[in-house]
DRENZA-238990 format. One record per residue (C-alpha): residue number from 1; y, x, z. Coordinates in pm, whole numbers, plus 50000, padded with zeros to 5 digits. Layout:
<rs>
(NUM,(Y,X,Z))
...
</rs>
This chain:
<rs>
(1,(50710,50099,52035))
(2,(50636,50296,52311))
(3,(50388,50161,52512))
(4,(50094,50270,52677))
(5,(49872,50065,52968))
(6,(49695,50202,53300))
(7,(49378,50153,53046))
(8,(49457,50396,52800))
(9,(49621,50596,53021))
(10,(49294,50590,53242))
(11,(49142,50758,52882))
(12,(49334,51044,52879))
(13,(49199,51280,53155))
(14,(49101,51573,52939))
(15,(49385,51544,52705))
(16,(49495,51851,52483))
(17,(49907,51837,52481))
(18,(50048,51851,52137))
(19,(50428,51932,52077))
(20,(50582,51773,51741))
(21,(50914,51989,51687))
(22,(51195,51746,51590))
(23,(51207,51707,51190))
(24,(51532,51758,51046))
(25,(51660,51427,50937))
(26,(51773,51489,50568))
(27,(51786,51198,50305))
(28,(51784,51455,50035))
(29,(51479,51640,50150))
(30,(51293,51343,50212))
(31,(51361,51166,49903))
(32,(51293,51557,49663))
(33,(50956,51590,49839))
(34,(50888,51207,49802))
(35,(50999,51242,49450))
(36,(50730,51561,49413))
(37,(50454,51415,49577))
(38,(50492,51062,49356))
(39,(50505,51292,49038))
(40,(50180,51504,49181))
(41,(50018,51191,49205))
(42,(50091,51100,48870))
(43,(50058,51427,48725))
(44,(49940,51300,48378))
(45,(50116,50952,48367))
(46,(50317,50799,48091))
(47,(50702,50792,48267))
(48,(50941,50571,48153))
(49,(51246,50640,48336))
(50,(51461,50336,48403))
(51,(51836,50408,48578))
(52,(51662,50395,48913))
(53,(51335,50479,48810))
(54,(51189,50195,49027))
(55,(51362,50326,49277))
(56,(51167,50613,49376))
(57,(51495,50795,49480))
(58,(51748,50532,49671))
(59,(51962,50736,49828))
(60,(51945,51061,49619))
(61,(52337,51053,49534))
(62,(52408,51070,49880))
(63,(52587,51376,49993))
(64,(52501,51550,50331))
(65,(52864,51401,50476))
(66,(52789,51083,50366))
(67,(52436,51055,50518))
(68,(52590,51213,50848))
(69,(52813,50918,50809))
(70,(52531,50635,50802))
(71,(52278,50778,50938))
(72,(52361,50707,51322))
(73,(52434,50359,51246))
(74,(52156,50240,51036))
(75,(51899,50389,51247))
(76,(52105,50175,51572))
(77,(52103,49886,51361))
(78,(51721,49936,51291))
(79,(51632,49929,51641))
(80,(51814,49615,51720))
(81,(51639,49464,51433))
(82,(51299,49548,51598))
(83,(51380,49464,51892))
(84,(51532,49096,51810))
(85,(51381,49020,51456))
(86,(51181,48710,51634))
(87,(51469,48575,51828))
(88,(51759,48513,51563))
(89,(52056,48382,51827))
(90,(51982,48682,51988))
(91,(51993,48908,51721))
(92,(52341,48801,51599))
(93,(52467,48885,51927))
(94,(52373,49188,51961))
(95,(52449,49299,51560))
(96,(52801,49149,51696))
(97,(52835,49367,51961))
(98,(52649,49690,51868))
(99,(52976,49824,51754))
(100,(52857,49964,51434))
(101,(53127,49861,51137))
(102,(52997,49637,50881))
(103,(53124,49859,50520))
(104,(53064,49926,50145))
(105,(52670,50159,50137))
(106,(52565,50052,50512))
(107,(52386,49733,50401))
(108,(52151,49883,50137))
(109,(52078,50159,50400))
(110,(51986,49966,50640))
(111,(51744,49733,50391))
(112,(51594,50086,50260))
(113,(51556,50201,50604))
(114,(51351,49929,50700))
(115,(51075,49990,50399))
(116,(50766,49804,50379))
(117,(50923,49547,50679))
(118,(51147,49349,50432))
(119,(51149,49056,50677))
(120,(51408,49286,50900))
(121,(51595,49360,50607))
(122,(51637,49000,50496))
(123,(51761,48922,50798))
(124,(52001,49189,50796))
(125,(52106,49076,50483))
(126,(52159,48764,50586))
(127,(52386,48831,50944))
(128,(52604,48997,50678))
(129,(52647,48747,50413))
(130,(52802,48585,50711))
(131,(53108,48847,50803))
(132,(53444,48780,50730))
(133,(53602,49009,50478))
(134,(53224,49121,50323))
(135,(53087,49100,49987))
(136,(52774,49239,49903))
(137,(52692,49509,49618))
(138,(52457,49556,49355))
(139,(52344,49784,49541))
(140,(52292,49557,49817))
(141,(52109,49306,49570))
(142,(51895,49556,49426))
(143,(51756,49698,49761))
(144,(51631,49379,49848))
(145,(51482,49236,49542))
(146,(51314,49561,49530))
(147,(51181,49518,49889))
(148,(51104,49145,49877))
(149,(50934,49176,49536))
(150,(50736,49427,49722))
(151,(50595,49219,49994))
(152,(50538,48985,49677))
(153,(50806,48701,49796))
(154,(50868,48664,49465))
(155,(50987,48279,49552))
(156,(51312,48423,49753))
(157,(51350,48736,49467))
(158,(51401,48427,49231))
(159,(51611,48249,49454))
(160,(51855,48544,49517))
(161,(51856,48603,49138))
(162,(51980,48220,49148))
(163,(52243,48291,49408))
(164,(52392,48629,49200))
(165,(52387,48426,48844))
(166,(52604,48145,49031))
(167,(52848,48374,49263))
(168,(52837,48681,49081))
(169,(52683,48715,48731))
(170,(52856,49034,48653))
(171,(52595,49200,48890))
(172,(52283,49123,48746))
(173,(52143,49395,48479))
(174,(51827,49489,48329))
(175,(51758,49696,48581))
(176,(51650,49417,48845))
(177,(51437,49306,48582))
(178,(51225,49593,48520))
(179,(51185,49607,48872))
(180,(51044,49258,48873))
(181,(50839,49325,48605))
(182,(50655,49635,48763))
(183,(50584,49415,49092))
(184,(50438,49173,48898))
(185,(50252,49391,48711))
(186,(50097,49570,49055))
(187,(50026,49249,49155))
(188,(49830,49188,48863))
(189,(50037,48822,48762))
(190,(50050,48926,48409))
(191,(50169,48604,48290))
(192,(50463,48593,48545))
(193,(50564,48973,48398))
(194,(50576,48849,48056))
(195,(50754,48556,48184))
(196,(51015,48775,48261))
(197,(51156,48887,47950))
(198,(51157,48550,47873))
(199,(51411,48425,48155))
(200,(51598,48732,48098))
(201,(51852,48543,47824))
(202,(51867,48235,48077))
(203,(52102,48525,48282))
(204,(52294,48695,48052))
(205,(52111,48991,47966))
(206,(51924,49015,47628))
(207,(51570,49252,47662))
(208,(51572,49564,47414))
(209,(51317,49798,47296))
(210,(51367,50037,47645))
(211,(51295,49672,47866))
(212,(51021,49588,47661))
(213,(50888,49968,47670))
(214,(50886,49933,48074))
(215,(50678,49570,48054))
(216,(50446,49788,47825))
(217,(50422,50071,48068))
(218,(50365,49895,48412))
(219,(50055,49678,48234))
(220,(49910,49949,48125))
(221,(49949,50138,48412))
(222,(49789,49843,48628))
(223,(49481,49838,48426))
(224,(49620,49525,48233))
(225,(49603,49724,47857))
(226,(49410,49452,47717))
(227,(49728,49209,47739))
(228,(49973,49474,47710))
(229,(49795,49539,47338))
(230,(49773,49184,47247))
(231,(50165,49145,47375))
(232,(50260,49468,47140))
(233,(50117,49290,46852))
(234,(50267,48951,46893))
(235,(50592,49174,47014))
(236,(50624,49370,46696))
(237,(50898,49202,46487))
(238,(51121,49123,46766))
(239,(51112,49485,46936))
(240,(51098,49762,46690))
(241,(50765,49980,46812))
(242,(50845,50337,46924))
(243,(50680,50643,47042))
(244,(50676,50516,47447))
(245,(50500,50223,47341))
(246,(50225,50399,47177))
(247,(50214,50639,47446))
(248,(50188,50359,47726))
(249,(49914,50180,47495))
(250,(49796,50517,47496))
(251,(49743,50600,47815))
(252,(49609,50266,47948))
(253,(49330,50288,47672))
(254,(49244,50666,47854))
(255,(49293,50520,48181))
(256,(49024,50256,48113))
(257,(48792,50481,47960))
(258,(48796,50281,47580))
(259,(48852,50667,47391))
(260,(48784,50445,47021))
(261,(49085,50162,47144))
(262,(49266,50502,47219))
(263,(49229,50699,46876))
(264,(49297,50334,46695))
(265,(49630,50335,46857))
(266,(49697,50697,46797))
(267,(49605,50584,46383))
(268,(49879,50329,46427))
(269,(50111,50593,46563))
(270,(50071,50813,46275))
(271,(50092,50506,46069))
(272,(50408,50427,46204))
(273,(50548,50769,46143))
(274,(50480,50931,46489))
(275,(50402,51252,46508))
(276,(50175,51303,46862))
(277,(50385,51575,47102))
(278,(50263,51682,47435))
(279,(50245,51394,47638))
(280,(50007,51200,47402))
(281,(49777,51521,47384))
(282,(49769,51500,47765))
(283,(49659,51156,47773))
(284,(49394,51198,47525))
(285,(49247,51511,47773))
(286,(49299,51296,48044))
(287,(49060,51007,47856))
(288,(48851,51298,47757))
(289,(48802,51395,48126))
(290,(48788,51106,48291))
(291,(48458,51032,48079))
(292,(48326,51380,48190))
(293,(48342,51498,47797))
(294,(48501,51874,47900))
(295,(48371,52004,47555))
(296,(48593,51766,47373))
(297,(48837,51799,47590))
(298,(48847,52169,47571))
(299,(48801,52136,47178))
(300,(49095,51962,47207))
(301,(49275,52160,47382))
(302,(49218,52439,47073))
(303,(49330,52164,46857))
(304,(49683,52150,47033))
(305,(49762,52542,47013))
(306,(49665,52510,46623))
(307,(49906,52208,46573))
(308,(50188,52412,46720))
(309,(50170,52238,47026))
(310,(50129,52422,47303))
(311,(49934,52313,47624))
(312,(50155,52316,47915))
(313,(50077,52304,48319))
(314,(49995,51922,48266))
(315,(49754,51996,48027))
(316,(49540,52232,48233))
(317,(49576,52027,48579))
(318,(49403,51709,48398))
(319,(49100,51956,48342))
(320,(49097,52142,48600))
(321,(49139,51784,48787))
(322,(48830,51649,48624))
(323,(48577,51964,48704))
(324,(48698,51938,49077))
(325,(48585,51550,49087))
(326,(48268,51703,48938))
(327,(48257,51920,49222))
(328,(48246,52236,48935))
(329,(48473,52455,49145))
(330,(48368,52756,48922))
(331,(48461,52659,48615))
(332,(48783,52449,48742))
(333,(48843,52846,48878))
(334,(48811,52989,48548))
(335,(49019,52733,48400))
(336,(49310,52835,48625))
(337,(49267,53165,48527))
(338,(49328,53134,48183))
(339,(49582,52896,48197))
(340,(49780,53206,48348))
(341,(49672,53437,48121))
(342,(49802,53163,47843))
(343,(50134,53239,48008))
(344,(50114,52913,48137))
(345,(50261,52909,48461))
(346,(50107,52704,48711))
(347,(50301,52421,48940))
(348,(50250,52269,49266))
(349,(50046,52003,49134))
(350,(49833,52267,48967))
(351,(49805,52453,49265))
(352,(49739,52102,49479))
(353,(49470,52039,49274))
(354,(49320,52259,49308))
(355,(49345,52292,49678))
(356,(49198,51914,49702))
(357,(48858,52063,49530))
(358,(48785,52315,49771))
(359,(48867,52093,50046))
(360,(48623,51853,49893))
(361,(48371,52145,49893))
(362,(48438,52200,50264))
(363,(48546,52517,50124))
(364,(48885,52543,50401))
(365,(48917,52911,50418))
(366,(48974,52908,50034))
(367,(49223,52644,50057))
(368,(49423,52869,50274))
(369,(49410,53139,50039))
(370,(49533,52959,49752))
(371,(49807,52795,49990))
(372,(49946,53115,50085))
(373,(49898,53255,49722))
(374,(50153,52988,49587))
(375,(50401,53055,49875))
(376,(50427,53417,49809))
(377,(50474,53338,49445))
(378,(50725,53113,49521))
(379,(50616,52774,49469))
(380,(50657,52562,49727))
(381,(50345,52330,49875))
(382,(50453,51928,49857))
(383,(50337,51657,50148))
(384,(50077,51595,49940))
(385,(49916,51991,49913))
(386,(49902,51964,50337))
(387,(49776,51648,50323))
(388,(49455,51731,50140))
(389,(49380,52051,50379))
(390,(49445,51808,50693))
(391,(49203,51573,50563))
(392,(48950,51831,50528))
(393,(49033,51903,50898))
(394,(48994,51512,51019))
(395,(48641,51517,50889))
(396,(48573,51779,51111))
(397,(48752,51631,51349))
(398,(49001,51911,51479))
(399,(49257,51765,51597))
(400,(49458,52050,51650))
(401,(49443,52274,51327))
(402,(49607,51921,51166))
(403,(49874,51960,51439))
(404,(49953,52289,51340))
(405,(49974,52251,50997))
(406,(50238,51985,51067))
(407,(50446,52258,51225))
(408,(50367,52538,50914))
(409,(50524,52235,50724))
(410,(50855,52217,50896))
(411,(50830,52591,50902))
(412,(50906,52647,50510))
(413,(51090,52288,50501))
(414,(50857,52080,50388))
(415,(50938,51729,50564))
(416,(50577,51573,50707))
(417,(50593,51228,50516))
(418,(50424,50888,50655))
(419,(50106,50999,50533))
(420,(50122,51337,50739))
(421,(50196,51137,51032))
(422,(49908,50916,51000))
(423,(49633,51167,50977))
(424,(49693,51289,51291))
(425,(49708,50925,51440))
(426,(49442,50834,51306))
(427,(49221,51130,51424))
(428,(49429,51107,51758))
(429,(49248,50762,51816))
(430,(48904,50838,51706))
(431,(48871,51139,51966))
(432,(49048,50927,52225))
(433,(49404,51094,52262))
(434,(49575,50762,52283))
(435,(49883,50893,52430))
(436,(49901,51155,52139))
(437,(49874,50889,51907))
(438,(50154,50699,52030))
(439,(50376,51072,52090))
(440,(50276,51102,51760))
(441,(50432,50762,51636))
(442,(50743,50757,51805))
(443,(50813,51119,51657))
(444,(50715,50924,51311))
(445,(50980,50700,51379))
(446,(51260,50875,51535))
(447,(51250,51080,51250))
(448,(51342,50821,51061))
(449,(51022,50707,50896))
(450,(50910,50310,50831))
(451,(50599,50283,50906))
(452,(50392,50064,50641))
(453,(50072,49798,50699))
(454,(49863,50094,50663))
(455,(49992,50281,50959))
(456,(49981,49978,51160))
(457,(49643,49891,51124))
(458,(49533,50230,51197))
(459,(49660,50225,51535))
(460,(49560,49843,51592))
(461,(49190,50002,51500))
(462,(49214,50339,51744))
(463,(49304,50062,52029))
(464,(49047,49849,51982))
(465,(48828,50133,51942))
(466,(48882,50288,52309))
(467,(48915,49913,52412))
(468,(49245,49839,52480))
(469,(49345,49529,52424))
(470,(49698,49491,52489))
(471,(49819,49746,52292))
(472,(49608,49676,51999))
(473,(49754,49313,52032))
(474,(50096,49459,52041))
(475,(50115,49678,51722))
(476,(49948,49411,51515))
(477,(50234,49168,51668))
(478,(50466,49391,51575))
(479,(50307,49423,51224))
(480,(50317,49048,51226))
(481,(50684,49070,51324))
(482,(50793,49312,51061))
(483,(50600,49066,50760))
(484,(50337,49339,50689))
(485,(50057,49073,50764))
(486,(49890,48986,50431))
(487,(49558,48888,50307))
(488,(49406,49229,50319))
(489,(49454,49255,50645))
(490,(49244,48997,50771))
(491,(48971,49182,50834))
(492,(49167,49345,51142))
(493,(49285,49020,51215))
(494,(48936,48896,51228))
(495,(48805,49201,51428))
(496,(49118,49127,51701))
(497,(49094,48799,51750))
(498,(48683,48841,51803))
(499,(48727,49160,52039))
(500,(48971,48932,52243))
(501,(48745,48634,52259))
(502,(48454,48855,52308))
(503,(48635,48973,52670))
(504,(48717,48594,52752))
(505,(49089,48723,52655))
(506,(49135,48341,52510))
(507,(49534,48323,52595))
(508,(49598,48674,52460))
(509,(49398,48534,52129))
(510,(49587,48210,52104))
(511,(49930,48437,52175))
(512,(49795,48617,51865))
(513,(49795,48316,51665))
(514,(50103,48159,51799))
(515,(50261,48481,51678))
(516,(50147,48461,51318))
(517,(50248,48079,51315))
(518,(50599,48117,51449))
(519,(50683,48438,51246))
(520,(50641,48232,50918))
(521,(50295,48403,50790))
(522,(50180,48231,50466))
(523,(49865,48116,50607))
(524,(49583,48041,50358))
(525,(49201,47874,50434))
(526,(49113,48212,50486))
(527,(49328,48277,50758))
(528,(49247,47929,50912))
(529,(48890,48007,50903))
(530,(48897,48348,51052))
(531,(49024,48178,51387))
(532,(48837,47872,51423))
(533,(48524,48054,51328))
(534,(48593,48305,51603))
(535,(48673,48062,51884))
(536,(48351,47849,51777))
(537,(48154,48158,51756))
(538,(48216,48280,52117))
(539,(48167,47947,52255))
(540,(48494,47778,52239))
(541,(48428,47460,52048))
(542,(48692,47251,52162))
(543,(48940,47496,52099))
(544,(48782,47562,51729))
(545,(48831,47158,51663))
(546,(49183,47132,51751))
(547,(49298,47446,51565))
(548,(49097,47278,51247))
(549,(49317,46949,51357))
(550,(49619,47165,51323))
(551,(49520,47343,51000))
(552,(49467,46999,50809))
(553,(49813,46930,50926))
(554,(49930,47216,50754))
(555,(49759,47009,50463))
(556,(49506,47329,50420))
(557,(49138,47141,50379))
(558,(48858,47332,50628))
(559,(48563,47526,50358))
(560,(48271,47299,50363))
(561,(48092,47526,50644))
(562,(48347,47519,50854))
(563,(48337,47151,50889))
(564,(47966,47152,50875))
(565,(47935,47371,51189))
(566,(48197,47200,51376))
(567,(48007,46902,51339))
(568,(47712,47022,51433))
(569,(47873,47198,51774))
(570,(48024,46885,51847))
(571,(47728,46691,51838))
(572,(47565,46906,52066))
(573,(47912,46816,52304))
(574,(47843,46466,52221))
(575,(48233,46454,52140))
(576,(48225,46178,51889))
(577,(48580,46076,51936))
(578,(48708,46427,51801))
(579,(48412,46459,51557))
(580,(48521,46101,51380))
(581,(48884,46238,51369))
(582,(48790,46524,51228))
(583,(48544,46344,50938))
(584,(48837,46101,50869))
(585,(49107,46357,50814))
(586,(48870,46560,50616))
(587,(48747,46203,50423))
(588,(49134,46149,50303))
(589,(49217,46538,50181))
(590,(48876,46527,50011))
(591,(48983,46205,49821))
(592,(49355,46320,49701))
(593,(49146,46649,49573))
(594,(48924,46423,49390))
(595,(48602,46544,49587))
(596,(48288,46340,49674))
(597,(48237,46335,50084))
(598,(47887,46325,50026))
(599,(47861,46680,49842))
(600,(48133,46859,49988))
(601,(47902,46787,50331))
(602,(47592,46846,50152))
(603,(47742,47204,50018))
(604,(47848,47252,50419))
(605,(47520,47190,50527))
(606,(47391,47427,50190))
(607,(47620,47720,50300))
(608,(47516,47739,50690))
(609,(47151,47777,50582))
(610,(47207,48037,50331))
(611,(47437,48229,50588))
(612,(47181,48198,50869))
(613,(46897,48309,50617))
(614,(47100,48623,50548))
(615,(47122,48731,50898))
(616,(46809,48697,50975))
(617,(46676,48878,50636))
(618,(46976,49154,50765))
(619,(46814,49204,51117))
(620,(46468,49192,50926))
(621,(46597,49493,50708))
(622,(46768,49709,51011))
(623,(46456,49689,51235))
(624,(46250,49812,50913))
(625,(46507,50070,50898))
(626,(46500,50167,51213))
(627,(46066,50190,51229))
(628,(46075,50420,50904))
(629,(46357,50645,51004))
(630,(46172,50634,51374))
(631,(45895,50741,51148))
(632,(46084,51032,50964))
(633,(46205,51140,51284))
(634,(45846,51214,51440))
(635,(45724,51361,51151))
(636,(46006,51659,51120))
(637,(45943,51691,51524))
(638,(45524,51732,51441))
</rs>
């Protein structure tokens, strides 16, 4: 996506020039620091390691031939999929003729390669099902049940598990499962994980203890420990309990902050002839510290060493975690210390901790001293140690220590991940170096990194920001294109759409729209409203009405409001031919929903007043502000 208009490039008179040395493109470096920075984040988490271990690590087996091998093709094949994804006859074509040779490991590449965008993927996946002489893998079906169970198209993850139990039922394991379960755990569809280990017979595999362990593990990790509990007790005579269990129950009771739910279970583990070994003992200081109780924790800590159980690095980083949130930088100090004098050797999470609560104190210089204090001891800083020092640099806004650090990270091999990358974008676009921040994007993505919804909606923001339209439009088309668009995103969508209409940009705005429609978005009344709200709201009433025409097609009813102020800007048209078409439609969907008319035009009517109320008590409240802190203001000058 390289673009750039005369507009932004019109912005860039007094641009600094960055350089962004090519990053080696190594699978295995960029899946070990992955790999580090996932277990930094999760420093004190329960782990329950499936085969894949949800697939945190897809292409670790790979051997440096072997990626040499793929790598040139799937990245080829990657661009063509950008490039065509929208315009399918033209996609097979050029798939045909790319010359790359469809074989056994390219196909799961090329679905992992495309990360968060499973829409390219699918399609990939299905111009292949289509080639003579080609049978996909496991491997194949695991990639993208793992990446459409991602994007939550858990409809088509069900329907390919259809597909493998009636073509090939010796591929499906457990393993797909568990990854099924997690999504829906993240989603937070409890019932639907559950649900799970109920259809798992219906495919030939029976769920064990180590399945039912994983269910455990990803509710409790998705604060859902209330029904993970109540499913271990119902769960107890078919699955025999075991340490993991408790520990999961464990740790969700910590995470939630319920310490007496947390000692009950560890009673019932002691009960059940489990003695507690370190990873318990780190949850408990974890639930200890999360509640801000350090004397209990470090009581506890005591506790361990006279049990026989010694603390390890774990064990210190959740306290010395918990007096950096509390902004005790002292004390999290002298707790470092004497985990070294312990002979406790301290790891890069320690050390990254650490690091995050001095750059939290604005305390920089320190940052760099412990940074180059774990280098010359050997320990080597993780995407994740950078990250935190370059954040302290973006609120500052200096743009080019962030740049630099980038390069310190190549330096001693540490691979700049997605989250690297986006810093500097997103800093790029608040000081106005447009062109940096698209340099800095097509360096993200030559090196071989998918960029998610996140990194999309930063740069959609930095355009519209510095006011250019048509490049804002095109990265959130190109979101659209990739299926990153998603309910949590509407708010940009709703900022676009009224920044276009705002600049009488009303074709660019409906080209918008068309996009989502055509690409296959799952539009909801949300959605809907978001776009006939903006058209009506910059003065484009007709336009408003027939979209709401079109959206009751789509057999979505308008919200009461919606209709309300239609009506009312139509009466003002004295259109009573659409406004009767409209009341009709709306008339029938309110009757198969078994609504009255007359209150679902009364609530209309109910919501517009409330809605104008609040905006005038909001400007009310911002011209008070502004008088008192007018006020302030004169009295420091006096």
């Amino acid at each position: 996506m390289q673009r750039s208009s005369s507009k932004a490039l019109s912005l860039l008179t007094k641009h600094r020039r960055f350089s962004f040395a090519p990053r080696p493109n190594t699978a295995a470096s960029h899946v070990e620091s992955t790999a580090t920075t996932t277990n930094q984040l999760d420093s004190n988490l329960v782990c329950l390691k499936t085969k894949e271990d949800d697939c945190k690590c897809d292409n670790t087996t790979d051997t440096h031939g072997s990626h040499n091998e793929f790598s040139h093709d799937v990245e080829k094949i990657f661009r063509i999929l950008k490039k065509f994804h929208s315009r399918l006859p033209k996609l097979e074509l050029a798939l045909q003729h790319s010359g790359v040779v469809l074989r056994p490991g390219l196909t799961e590449r090329v679905i992992n390669r495309c990360g968060d965008a499973g829409n390219l993927g699918y399609r990939y996946y299905m111009w292949a099902s289509k080639q003579p002489n080609y049978v996909h893998s496991y491997d194949v079906y695991r990639a993208l049940i793992k990446s459409l169970s991602k994007m939550r198209k858990f409809g088509a993850v069900w329907a390919l598990m259809e597909e493998m139990r009636k073509e090939k039922p010796q591929l499906i394991t457990t393993e797909v499962f568990v990854i099924l379960m997690r999504r829906f755990a993240s989603a937070r569809m409890v019932k639907k994980a559950i649900e799970v280990l109920d259809e798992m017979p219906k495919y030939g595999c029976e769920p064990d203890e180590f399945v039912f362990g994983c269910l455990l593990d990803a509710l409790c990790k998705n604060s859902s420990v209330k029904e993970a509990a109540k499913l271990f007790d119902e769960m107890r005579e078919r699955f025999k309990p075991s340490l993991r269990h408790f520990t999961s129950l464990l740790y969700g009771w910590c995470k939630e902050g319920k310490l007496v739910e947390a000692k009950y279970v560890l009673v019932q583990m002691k009960d059940a002839g489990f003695e507690p070994d370190i990873v318990v003992y780190n949850n408990l200081l974890s639930g200890y510290a999360q509640m801000g109780k350090m004397t209990d924790a470090f009581e506890l800590l005591k506790e361990m060493r006279r049990k026989g159980c010694d603390p390890n690095a774990n064990s210190y980083t959740v306290l010395i975690q918990a007096l950096c949130r509390m902004e005790k930088m002292e004390e999290a100090n002298r707790a470092f210390v004497e985990m070294e004098r312990s002979g406790c050797e301290a790891d890069v999470v320690t050390y990254t901790t650490l690091i995050s609560g001095f750059c939290k104190s604005r305390k920089i210089d320190r940052c760099y001293e412990i940074l180059d204090s774990m280098i010359q001891r050997g320990i080597l800083p993780n995407q994740l140690t950078y990250l935190h020092i370059m954040l302290a640099h973006e609120k500052k806004e200096e743009l080019e220590e962030c740049v630099e650090l980038m390069g310190e990270m190549r330096k001693i091999g540490c691979v700049p991940d997605v989250s690297n990358y986006i810093v500097v974008i997103r800093l790029a676009c608040k000081l106005g170096e447009l062109k940096e921040a698209v340099n800095v994007w097509n360096e993200m993505e030559s090196a071989g990194l998918s960029p998610g919804t996140d990194s999309f909606v930063v740069m959609v923001h930095g355009f519209l920001g510095q006011g250019c339209l048509i490049e804002a439009c095109e990265y959130f088309k190109e979101m659209v294109g990739r299926g990153l668009l998603s309910a949590p995103q509407y708010g940009t969508l709703k900022e676009l759409l009224n920044s276009l209409l705002r600049a009488q940009k009303v074709e660019m705005a409906k080209d918008v729209w068309s996009c989502i429609v055509t690409k296959g978005c799952e539009l909801n009344v949300y959605a809907w409203t978001i776009w006939i709200h903006s058209l009506f709201s910059n003065g484009h009433v007709k336009e408003a009405c027939s979209y709401c025409l079109d959206m009751m097609d789509a057999d979505v009813m308008p919200q009461p409001d919606t209709f309300a102020k239609l009506m009312r800007g139509l009466k003002k048209l004295y259109n009573r031919q659409i406004a009767a078409e409209i009341t009709e439609k709306v008339r029938k969907m309110a009757a198969e929903r078994q609504i009255t008319f007359k209150m679902y035009k009364r609530r209309g009517e109910r919501d517009l007043k409330e809605k104008a109320k609040k905006q005038v008590d909001g400007r009310k409240r911002r011209a008070r502000q502004r008088r008192w802190g007018g006020g302030r203001s004169k009295a420091k000058i006096l």
